[in-house]
C-alpha positions in Angstrom: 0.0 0.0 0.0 0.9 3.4 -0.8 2.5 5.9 2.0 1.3 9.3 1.4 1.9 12.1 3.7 -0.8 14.6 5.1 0.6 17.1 2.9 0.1 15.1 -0.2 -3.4 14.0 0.5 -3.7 17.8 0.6 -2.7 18.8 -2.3 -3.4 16.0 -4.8 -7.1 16.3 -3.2 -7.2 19.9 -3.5 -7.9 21.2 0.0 -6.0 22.3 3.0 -3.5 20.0 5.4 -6.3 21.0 8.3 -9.1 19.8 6.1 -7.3 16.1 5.4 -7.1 15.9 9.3 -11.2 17.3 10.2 -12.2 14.9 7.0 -10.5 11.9 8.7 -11.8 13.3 12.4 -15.3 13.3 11.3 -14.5 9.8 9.6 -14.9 10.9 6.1 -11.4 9.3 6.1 -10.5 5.9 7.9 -8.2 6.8 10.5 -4.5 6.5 9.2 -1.5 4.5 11.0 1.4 6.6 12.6 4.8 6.0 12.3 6.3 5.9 15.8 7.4 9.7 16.0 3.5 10.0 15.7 3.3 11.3 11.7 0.4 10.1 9.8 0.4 7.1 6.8 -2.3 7.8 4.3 -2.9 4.8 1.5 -4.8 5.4 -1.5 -8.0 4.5 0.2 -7.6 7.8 2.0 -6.7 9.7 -1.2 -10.1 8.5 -3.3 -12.0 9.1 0.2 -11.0 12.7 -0.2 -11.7 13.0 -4.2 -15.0 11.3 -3.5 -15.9 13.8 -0.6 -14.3 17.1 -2.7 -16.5 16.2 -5.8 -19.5 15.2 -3.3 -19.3 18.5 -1.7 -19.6 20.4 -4.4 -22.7 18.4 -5.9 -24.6 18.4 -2.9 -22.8 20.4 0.2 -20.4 19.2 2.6 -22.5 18.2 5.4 -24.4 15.8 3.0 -21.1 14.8 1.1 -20.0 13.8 4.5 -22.9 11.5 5.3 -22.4 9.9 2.1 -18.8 9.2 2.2 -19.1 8.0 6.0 -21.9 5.5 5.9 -19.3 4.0 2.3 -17.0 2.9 5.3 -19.1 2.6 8.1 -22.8 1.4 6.6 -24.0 -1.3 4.4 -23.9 -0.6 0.5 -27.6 -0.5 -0.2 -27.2 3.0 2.8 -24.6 4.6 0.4 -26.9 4.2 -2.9 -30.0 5.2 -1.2 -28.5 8.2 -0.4 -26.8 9.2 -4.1 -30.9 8.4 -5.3 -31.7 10.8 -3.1 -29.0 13.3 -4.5 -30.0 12.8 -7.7 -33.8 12.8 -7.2 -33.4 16.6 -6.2 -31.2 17.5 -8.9 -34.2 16.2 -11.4 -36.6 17.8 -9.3 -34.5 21.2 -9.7 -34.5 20.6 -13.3 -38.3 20.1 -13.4 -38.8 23.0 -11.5 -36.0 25.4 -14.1 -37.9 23.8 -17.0 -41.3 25.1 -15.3 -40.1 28.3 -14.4 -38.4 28.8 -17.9 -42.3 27.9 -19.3 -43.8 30.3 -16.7 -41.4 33.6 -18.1 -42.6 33.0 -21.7 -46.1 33.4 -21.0 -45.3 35.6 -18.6 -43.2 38.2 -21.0 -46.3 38.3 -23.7 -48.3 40.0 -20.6 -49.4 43.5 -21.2 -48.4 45.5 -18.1 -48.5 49.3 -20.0 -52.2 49.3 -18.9 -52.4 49.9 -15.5 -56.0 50.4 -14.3 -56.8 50.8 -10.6 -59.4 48.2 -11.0 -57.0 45.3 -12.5 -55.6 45.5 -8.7 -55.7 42.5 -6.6 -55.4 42.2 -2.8 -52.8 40.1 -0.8 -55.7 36.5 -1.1 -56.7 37.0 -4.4 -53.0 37.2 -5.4 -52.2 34.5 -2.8 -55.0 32.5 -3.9 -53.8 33.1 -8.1 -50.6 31.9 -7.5 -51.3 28.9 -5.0 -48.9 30.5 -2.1 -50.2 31.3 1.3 -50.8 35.5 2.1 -48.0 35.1 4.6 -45.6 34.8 1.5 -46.7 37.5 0.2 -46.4 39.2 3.0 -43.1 38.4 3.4 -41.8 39.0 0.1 -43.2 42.6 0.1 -40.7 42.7 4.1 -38.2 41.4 1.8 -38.6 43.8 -0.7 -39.1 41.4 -3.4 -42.8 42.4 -4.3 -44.1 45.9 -2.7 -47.0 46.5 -3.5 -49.2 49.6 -3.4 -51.7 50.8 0.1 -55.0 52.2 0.2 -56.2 54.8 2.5 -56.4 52.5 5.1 -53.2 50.6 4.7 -54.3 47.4 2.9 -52.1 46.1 0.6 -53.0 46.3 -3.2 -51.6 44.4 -5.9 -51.7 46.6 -10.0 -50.7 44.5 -12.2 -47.2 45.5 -12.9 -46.7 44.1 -9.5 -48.9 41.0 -10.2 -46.3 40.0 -12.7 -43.2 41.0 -9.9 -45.2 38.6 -8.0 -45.5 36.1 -10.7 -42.3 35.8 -11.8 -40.4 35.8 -7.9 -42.9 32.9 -8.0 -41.3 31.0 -10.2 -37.9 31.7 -9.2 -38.4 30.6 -6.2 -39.8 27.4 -7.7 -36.8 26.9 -9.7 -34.2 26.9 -6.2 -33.5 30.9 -5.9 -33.1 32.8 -2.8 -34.1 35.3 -1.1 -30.8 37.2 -1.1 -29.9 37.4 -5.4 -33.9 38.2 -5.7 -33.7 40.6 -3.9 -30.6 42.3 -6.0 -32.3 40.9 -9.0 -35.9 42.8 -9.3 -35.3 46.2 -9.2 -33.6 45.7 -12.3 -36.2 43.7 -14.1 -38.7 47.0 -12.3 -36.2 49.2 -14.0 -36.3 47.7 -17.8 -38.6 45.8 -17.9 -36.5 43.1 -19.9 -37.8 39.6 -19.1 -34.3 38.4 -20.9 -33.0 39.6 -17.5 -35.1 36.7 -16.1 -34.3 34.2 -18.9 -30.3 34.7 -18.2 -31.2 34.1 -14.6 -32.2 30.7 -15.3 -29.3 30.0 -17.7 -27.1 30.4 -15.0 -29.4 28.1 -12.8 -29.1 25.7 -15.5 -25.5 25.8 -15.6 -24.9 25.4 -11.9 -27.5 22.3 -11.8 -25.2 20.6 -14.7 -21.8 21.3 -13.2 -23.7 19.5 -9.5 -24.6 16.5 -11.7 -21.3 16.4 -13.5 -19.4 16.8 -9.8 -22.0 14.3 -8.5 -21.5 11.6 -11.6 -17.4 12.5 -10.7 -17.9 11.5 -6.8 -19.8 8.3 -7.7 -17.3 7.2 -10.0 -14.7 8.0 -7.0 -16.9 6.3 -4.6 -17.1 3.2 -6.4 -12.9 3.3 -6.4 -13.0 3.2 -2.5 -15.6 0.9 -2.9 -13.7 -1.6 -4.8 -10.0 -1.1 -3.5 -8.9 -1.0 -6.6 -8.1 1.6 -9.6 -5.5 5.0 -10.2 -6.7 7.6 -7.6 -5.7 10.3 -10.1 
């Protein structure tokens, strides 16, 4: 068996000396001999370990690439492939969702918004109850300012329809995996131009970052089944 040093786990792994030694403490890594002045001995089993957890983490997180990699040397198989189902089942479900969303801005871009009449308005549950969302997310997306919409004399929130599409379309992208945060840096541009494009290049770069997850989590499968088997060139 290969003797590697801490150092070179590091950096043919592509992290930090400290993150070889938390990755083995939270038993991402099998524990690894010592010579008798106390260094670590890292084999190859160590070095796939931490290629399978580096491409893991960035197709699902750490925490989850964690799990993953620990029950491979701690559980049963079947434990391991559940849990890559899983990670794949919600990378399809965020492509369902981006293929919706992508759906909802064409219809929503041929929507005449020029024509703003006071009695097009809507209030908070007839919006809530248009989209299919609770009024408390409305609310909150207005406290967010996400969607703000307009007040009455006596304070009660009313929805034109200019802000009926805002709503529509922070909808959507909340559908399709967006937070809170780049919404909220992303609408007062589409309030400013108008430009659904805006929206559509949004979800381009959703798209890209959902196929560079599969590709890392199709990368930390194949290194998985390396430790799996014992077997193969770590890279």
């Amino acid at each position: 068996m290969a003797s590697l040093k801490t150092a070179e786990i590091a950096r043919r792994a592509g992290c930090s000396v400290q993150q070889v030694r938390n990755l083995e403490r939270d038993g991402v890594l099998p524990a690894a001999t010592r010579t008798a002045s106390g260094y670590r001995n890292y084999g190859e089993i160590h070095l796939r370990s931490a290629l399978a957890y580096r491409a893991l983490a960035a197709a699902v997180g750490p925490v989850e690439a964690k799990k993953i990699v620990r029950a491979l040397h701690q559980g049963p198989l079947p434990e391991v492939l559940a849990l890559l189902d899983a990670a794949h089942a919600g990378l399809d479900a965020e492509r369902a969702d981006l293929r919706e969303a992508r759906e909802a801005v064409r219809v929503i871009s041929g929507e005449p918004i020029d024509d703003v009449r006071g009695s097009d308005s809507m209030s908070v549950s007839e919006l809530a109850s248009a989209l299919g969302v609770r009024p408390s997310t409305l609310r909150h997306w207005d406290a967010e300012r996400l969607v703000v919409p307009d007040r009455d004399q006596r304070g009660t929130r009313r929805y034109t329809p200019s802000q009926v599409r805002d709503a529509r379309i922070v909808h959507q992208l909340r559908l399709a995996g967006y937070r809170v945060e780049p919404l909220r840096a992303l609408m007062p541009e589409l309030r400013r131009s108008r430009r659904l494009e805006d929206v559509a290049s949004a979800l381009a770069v959703r798209d890209d970052g959902i196929t560079a997850r599969s590709r890392a989590l199709f990368e930390g499968s194949a290194a998985l089944s390396l430790v799996a088997l014992g077997s193969g060139d770590p890279g």
